[in-house]
N, C-alpha and C positions, 0 to 999 in steps of 0.2 A: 298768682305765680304758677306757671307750667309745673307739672309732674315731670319727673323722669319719663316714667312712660311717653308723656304727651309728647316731649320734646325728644326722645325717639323717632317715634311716629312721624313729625314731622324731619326728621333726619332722613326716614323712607328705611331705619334702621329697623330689622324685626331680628331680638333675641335668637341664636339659636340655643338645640339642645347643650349643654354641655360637657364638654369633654370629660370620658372619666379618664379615672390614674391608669398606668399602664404597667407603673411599679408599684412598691412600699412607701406611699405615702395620700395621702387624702388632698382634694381636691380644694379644701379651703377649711381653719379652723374658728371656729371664734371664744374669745376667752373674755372677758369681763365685757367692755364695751367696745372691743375689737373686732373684726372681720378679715382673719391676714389671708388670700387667697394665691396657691401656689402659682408657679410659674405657667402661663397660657402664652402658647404659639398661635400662628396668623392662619387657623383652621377659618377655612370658608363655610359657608353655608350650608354646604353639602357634606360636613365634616373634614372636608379632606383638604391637603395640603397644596396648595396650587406651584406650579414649577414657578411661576413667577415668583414667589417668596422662598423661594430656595435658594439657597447658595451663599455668598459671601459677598457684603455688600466693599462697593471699589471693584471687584475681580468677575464677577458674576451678572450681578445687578448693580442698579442703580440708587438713588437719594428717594425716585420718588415711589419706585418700588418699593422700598422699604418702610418710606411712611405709610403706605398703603398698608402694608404687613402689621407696624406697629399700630395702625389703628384697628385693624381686624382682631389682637390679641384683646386692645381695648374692648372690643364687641363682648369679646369672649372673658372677661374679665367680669363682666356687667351680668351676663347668662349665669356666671357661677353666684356673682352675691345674688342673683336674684332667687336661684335653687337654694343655697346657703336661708337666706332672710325673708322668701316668701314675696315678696314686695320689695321693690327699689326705695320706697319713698321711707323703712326704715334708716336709709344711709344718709347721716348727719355731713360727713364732710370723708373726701378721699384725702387719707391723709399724705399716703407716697405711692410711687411707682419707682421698681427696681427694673432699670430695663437693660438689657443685655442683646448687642447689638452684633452680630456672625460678621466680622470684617476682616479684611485681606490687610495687608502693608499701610501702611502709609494710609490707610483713613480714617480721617478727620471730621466727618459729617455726621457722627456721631447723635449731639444734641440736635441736628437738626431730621435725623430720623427718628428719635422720641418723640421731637414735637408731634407725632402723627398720633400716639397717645395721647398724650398732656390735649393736644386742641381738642378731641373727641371726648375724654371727662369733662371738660368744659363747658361744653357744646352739651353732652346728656346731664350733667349734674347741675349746672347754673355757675358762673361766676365764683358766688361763694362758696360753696359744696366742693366743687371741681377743682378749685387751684389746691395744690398739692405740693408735698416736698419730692424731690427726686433724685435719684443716682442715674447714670448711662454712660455704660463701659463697653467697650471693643471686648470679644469674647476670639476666643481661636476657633470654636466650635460648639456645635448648639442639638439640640437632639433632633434629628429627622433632615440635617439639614437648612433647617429653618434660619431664615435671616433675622426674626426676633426672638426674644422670650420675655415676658413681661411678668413680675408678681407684682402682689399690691396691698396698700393695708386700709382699710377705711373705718374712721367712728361708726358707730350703730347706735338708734336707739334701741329702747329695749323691748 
């Protein structure tokens, strides 16, 4: 059975650094055999926030923009437990993703621009690890502009 890592690697996905906080709060806690890691926007590689995932999805961008964005929070969701837990291959199973979607009026594409998370834990954690509970709501606004925000909770061993 593939690694995390491995199956990365063959995503052509390479970790970045992690975002720190920019206010009063920390970047991921972990309490018994949890890993709840706070909310991560669609930061690129380079850190920085690409105009493409900016704005408000319906009015701005688009479906697949968004999934893009949502799977780049996933990236960066993966960068934190890995800083948090040292190794990816501590995470037993992602339990949820709270995802929070920057939308205009009238959109409805809601769960289909989460799935741009949900398929990339998937894809890095395997079938069983990956599938996951989830929420995904229309927000009025998002910090930076950002058209996602994603938090996340995952079992850990210890």
């Amino acid at each position: 059975m593939p690694t995390t890592e491995a199956r990365l690697k063959e995503l052509g996905i390479i970790l970045p650094s992690p975002a720190a906080p920019v206010a009063n709060y920390v970047p991921w806690v972990i309490t018994g055999n949890l890993l709840v890691i706070s909310g991560q926007l669609p930061f690129g590689p380079d850190g920085q926030l690409a105009p493409e995932h900016k704005g408000k999805l319906g009015v701005d961008i688009f479906n697949e923009a968004g999934q893009t964005a949502a799977r780049l929070c996933a990236i960066n969701i993966l960068a934190q437990a890995k800083a948090a837990l040292g190794k990816l291959s501590r995470i037993e199973r992602c339990v949820r993703l709270g995802v929070y979607v920057n939308t205009g009026p009238k959109f409805h594409a809601i769960a289909a621009v989460a799935n741009g998370a949900s398929d990339l834990m998937v894809a890095a954690l395997g079938e069983t690890k990956g599938r996951h509970a989830r929420y995904a709501v229309g927000a009025a606004e998002l910090p930076l502009d950002a058209a996602v925000e994603i938090e996340s909770m995952f079992e850990i061993a210890p």
